[in-house]
C-alpha positions in Angstrom: 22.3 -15.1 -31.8 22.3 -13.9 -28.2 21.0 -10.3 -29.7 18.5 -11.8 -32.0 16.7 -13.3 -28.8 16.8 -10.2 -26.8 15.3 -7.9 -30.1 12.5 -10.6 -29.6 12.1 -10.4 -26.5 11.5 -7.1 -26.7 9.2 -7.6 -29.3 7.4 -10.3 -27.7 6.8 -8.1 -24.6 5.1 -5.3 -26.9 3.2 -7.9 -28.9 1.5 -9.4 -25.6 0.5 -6.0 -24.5 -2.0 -5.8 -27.8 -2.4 -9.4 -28.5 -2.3 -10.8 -25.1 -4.7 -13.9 -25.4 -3.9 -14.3 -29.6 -0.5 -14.6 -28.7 -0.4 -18.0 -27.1 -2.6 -19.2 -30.1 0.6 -17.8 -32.2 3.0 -19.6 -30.6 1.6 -22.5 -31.8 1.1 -21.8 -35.4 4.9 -20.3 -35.2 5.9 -24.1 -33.9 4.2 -25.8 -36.3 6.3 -23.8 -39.2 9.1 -24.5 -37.1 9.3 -27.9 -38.5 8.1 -26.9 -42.1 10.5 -24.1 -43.0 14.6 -24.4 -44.0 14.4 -20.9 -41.3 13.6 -23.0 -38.6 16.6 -21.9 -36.4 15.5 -18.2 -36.8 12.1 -19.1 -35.7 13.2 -21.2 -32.8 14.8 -18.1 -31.6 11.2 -16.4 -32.1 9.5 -19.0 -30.5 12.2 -19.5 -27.7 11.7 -15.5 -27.0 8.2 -15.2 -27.1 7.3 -18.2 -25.1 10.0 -16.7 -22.3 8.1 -13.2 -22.6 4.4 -14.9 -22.0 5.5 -17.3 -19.2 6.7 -14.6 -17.5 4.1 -11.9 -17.9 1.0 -14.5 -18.0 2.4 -15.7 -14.5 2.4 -12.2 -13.2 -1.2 -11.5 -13.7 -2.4 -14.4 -11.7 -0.4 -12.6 -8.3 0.2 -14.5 -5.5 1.0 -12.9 -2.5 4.5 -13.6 -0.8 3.4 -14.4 2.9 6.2 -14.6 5.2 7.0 -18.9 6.1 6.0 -19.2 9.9 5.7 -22.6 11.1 2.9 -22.0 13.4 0.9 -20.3 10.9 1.1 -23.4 8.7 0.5 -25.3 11.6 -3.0 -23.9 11.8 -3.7 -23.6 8.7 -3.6 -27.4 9.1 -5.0 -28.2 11.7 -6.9 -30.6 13.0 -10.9 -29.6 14.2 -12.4 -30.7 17.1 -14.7 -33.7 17.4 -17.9 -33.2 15.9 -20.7 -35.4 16.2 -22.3 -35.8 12.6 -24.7 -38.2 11.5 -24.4 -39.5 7.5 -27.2 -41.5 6.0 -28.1 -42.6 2.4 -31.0 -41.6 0.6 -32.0 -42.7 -3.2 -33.6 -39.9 -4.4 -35.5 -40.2 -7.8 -34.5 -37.6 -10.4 -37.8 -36.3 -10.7 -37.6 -35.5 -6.6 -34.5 -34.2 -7.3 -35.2 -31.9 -10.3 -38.1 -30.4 -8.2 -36.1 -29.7 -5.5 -33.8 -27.6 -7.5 -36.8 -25.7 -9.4 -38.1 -25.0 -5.5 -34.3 -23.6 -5.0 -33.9 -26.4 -1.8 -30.3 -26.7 -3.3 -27.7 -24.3 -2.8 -24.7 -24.0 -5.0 -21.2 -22.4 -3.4 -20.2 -19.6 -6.1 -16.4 -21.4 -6.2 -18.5 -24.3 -7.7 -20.9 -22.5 -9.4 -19.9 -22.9 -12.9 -21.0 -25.6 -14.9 -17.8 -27.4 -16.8 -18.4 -30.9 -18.3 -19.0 -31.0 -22.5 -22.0 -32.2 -23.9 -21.0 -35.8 -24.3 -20.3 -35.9 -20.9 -23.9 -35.3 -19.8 -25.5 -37.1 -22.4 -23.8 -40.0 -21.6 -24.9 -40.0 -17.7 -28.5 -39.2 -19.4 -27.9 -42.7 -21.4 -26.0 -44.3 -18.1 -29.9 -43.6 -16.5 -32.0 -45.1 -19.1 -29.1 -48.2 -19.8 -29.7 -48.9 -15.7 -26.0 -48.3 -15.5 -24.3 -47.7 -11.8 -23.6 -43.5 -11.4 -21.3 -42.1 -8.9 -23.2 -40.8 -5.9 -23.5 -37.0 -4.4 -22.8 -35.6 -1.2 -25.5 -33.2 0.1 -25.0 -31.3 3.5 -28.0 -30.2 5.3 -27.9 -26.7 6.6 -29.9 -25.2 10.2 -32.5 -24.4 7.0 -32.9 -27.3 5.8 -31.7 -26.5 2.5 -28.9 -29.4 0.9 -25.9 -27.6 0.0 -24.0 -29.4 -3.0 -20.7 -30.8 -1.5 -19.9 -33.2 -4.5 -22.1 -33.8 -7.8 -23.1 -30.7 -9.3 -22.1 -31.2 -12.7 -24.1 -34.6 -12.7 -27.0 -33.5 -11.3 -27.1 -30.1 -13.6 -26.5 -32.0 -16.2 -30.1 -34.0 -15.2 -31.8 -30.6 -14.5 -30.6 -29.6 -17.7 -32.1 -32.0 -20.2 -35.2 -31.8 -18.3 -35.7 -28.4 -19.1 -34.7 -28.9 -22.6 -31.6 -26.9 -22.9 -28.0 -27.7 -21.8 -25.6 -25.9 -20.3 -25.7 -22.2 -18.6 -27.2 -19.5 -20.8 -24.7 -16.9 -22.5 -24.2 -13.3 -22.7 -27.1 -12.9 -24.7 -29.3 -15.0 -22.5 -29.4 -17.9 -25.2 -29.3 -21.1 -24.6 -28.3 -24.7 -26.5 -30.8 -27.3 -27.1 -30.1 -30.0 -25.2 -30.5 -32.9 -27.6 -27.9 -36.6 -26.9 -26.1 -35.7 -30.4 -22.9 -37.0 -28.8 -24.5 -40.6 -28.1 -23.6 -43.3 -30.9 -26.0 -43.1 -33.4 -27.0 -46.6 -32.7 -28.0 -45.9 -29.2 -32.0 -45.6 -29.1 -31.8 -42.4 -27.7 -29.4 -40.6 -30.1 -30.1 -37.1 -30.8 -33.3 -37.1 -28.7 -34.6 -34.6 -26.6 -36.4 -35.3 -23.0 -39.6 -34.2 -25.3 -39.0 -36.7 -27.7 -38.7 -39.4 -25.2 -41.9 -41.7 -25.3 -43.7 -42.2 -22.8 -41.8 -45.5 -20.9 -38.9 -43.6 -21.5 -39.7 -40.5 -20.0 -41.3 -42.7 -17.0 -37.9 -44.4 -16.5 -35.6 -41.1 -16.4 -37.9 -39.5 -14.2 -37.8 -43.0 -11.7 -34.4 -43.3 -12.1 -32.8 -43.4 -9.2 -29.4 -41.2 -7.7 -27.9 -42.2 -4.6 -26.8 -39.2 -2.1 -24.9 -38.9 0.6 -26.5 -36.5 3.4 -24.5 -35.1 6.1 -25.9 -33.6 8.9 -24.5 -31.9 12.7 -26.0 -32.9 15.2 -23.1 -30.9 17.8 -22.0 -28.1 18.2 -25.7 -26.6 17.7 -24.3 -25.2 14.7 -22.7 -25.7 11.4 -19.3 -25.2 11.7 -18.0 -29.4 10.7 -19.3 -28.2 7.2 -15.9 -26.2 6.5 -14.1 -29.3 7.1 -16.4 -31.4 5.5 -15.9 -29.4 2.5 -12.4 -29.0 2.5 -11.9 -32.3 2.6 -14.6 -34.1 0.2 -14.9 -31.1 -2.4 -10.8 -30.3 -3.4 -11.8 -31.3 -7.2 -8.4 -32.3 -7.5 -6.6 -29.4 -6.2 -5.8 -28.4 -2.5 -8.5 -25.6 -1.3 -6.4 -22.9 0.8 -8.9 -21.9 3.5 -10.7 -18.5 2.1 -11.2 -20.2 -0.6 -13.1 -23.4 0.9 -14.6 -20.3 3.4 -16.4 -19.0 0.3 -18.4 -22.3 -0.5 -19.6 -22.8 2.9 -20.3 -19.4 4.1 -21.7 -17.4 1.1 -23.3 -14.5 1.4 -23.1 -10.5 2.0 -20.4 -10.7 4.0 -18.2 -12.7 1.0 -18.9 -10.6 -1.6 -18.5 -7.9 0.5 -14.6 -8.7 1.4 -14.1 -9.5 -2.0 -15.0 -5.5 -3.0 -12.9 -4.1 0.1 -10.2 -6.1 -1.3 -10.1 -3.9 -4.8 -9.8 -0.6 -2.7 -6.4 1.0 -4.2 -4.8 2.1 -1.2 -5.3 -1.8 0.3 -3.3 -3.3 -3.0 -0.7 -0.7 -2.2 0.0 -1.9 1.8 0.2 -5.2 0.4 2.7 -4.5 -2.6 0.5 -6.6 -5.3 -1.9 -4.7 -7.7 -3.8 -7.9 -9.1 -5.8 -9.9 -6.1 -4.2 -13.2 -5.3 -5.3 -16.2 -6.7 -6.2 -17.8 -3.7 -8.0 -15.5 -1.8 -5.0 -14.9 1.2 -5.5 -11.1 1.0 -9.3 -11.5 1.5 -8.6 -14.0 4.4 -6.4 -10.8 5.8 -9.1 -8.6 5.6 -11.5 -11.2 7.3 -8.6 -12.0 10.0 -8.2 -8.1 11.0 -12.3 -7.9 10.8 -12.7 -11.0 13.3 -10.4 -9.8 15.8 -11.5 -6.2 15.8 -14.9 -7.6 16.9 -14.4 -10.6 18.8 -11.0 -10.3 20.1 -12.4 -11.2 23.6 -13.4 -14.7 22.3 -10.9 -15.7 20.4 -10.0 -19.3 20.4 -7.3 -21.4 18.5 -7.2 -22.5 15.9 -7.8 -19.0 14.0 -8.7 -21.2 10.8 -11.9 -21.9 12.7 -12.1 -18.6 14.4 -12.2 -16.7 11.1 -14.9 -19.2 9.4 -17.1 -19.2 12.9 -16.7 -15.4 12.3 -18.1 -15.4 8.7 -20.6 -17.5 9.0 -22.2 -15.3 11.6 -21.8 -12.7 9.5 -22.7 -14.5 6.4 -25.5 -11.7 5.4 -24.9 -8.9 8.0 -27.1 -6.0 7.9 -26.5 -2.5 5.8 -25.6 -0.7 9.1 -22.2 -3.0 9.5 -21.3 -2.9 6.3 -21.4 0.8 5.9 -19.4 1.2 9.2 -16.6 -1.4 8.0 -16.4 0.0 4.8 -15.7 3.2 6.3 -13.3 2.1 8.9 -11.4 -0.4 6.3 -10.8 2.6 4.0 -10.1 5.1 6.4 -7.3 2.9 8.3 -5.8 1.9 4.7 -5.4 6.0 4.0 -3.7 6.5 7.7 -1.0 3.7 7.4 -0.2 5.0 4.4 0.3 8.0 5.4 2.0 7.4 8.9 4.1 4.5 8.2 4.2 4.0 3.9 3.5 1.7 1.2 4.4 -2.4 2.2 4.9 -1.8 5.5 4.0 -4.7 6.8 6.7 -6.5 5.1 9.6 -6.7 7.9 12.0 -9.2 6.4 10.7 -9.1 2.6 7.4 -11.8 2.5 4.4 -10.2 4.7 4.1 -11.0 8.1 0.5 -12.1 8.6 0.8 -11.3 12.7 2.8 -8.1 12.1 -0.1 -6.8 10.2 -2.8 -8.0 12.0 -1.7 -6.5 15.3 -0.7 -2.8 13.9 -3.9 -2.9 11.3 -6.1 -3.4 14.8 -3.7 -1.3 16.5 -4.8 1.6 13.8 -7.9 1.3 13.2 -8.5 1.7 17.2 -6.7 5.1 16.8 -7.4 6.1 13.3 -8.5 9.7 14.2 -5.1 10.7 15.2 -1.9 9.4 15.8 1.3 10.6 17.5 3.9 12.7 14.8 6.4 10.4 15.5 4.7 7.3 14.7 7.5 6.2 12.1 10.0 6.4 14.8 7.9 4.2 16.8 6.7 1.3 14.2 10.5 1.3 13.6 11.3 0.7 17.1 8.1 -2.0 17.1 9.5 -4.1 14.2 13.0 -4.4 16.1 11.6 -5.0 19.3 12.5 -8.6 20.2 9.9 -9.6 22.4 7.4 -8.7 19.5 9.8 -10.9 16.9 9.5 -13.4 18.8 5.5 -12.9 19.2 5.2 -12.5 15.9 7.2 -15.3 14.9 6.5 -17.8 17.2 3.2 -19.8 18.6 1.3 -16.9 16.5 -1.7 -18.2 16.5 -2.0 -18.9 20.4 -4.4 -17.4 22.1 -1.9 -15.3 25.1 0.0 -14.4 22.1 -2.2 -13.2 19.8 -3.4 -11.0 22.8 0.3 -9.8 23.9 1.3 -8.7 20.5 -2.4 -6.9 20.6 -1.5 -4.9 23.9 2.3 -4.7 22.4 1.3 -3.1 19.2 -1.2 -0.5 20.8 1.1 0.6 23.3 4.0 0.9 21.4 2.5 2.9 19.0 -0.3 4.6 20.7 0.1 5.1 24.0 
């Protein structure tokens, strides 16, 4: 028996290389004749083998990567902001003001939430819930230094609403078509089953457009700045699931600068310092790249906690001009190529998981002396990592401001000077 399930095992793993997304569909049908063959025991070992094989190897390709435990860094990553003073008032806004809002583009939708996800019944039934005068969950809109309401909380309902106004549901396909958008999923008793807004008669099209859709709008009013909407975010808009922070930093702060970490984060010889070929899953080797970027430029006004350094950083930056990203790009890749070279693959990897402060301090440290550095700069990274003082700095109250400084000077120094 015990060889039967390693031969499929083996078998399974070349199978998923050809027929990775069939395979799962396989699995089923193979545990449906599980129950409807006299073989069944033979094809429990199958099933038993191949669903070993594509647990495994379907968990691999969604990489996370293994960030050294270090209480302080949790600690930030959790804390608490500072107090904000934000005004929140209601406004009923009819769907008609609504709809033209969104054809005027005065709503902005963060790319993490940018797809559209309910079925068809889903959004005719909140069409019907409208013209039945039924209650409907409000939205949460925050209003930007623009004056533009960025979508917190109720896309899908009020896409769903833009939608059947224009006649076709859901977001076009590959081939730029698009789905009629008729209530086929209504009862067919309902008066408006299998109607389109066109078909609506008059009343009816007067009372969708009046209907009514309470929001929600936030609005800062201090700092003279944005920076509560990160918070307000993570904290209203977790659809379920715990945000980590670059990835609630992508909703809020958008832009050139996002899209931009998101490429430097492919370059080759970046996977290889970090040990993981496929991107992680949530977005902690962009935050890296945004953490080394931060300090390299504003090192001098760094404040804890670095959470809110790093987003006060981005949003700055949000859409930076083509001169900085065409010098970051080049110092980003050029750094990447010296460590490599000087110092190796994962080498910021001390004690197995990677050490967030570790590499932040000797990635600044190199991309300050990326033109040249000393022959024996193995030796000396070597003598670094054991150093005690800068275990302890990298280890301990990281993300203090007099540390995050000393373990600057300690790294330069150490290796530089």
């Amino acid at each position: 028996m015990y060889s039967c399930f390693v031969l499929f095992q083996i078998l399974a793993r070349a199978f998923y290389k050809i027929f990775k997304h069939r395979l799962l569909i396989a699995i089923g049908y193979v545990e449906i004749a599980h129950y409807h063959t006299a073989r069944g025991a033979y094809l429990n070992i199958i099933l038993k083998a191949l669903e070993t094989e594509v647990n495994h190897m379907s968990t691999s390709q969604e990489e996370i990567i293994d960030i050294e435990h270090v209480e302080s860094e949790t600690a930030d990553e959790e804390s608490t902001p500072i107090e904000f003073e934000i005004t929140t008032f209601p406004a009923d806004f009819t769907l008609e003001v609504l709809h033209k809002k969104w054809q005027n583009k005065d709503f902005l939708v963060p790319p993490f939430q940018r797809k559209f996800v309910w079925k068809k019944s889903q959004s005719s039934r909140l069409i019907e819930s409208f013209m039945m005068g039924l209650p409907v969950p409000q939205v949460f809109l925050y209003i930007d230094p623009d004056e533009k309401l960025l979508i917190i909380d109720g896309q899908q309902r009020l896409k769903s609403v833009f939608y059947f106004f224009e006649g076709y549901w859901g977001e076009p396909d590959p081939k730029n078509r698009r789905v009629i958008f008729k209530l086929s999923e209504l009862n067919e008793k309902s008066k408006w089953f299998n109607k389109t807004f066109n078909d609506f008669d008059d009343r009816d099209e007067r009372k969708l457009k009046n209907a009514l859709l309470r929001a929600i709008l936030v609005k800062q009013l201090d700092p003279k700045d944005d920076t509560s909407i990160y918070h307000v975010f993570e904290r209203l808009n977790t659809g379920g699931t715990l945000l980590k922070p670059q990835e609630v930093r992508n909703c809020v702060y958008f832009g050139g600068l996002s899209k931009f970490l998101s490429e430097l984060n492919e370059n080759k010889l970046w996977r290889k310092i970090l040990g993981k070929p496929v991107p992680d899953i949530h977005l902690k080797d962009v935050e890296l790249i945004l953490r080394y970027m931060s300090l390299y430029h504003w090192a001098d006004r760094y404040q804890k906690p670095m959470k809110d350094f790093l987003s006060k950083f981005m949003n700055k930056y949000r859409n930076p001009p083509e001169t900085f990203l065409v010098e970051e790009k080049t110092r980003f890749e050029t750094t990447c190529k010296v460590i490599i070279e000087a110092i190796g693959e994962r080498p910021f990897n001390p004690r197995g998981p990677l050490n967030s402060s570790v590499y932040e301090c000797v990635f600044l440290a190199f991309a300050r002396h990326r033109e040249k550095y000393p022959p024996d700069i193995k030796k000396r990274y070597g003598g670094l990592l054991s150093n005690t003082d800068f275990q302890d700095l990298t280890t301990s109250a990281t993300t203090d401001v007099e540390t995050v400084r000393k373990r600057a000077e300690m790294a330069e120094n150490e290796l530089f000077g």
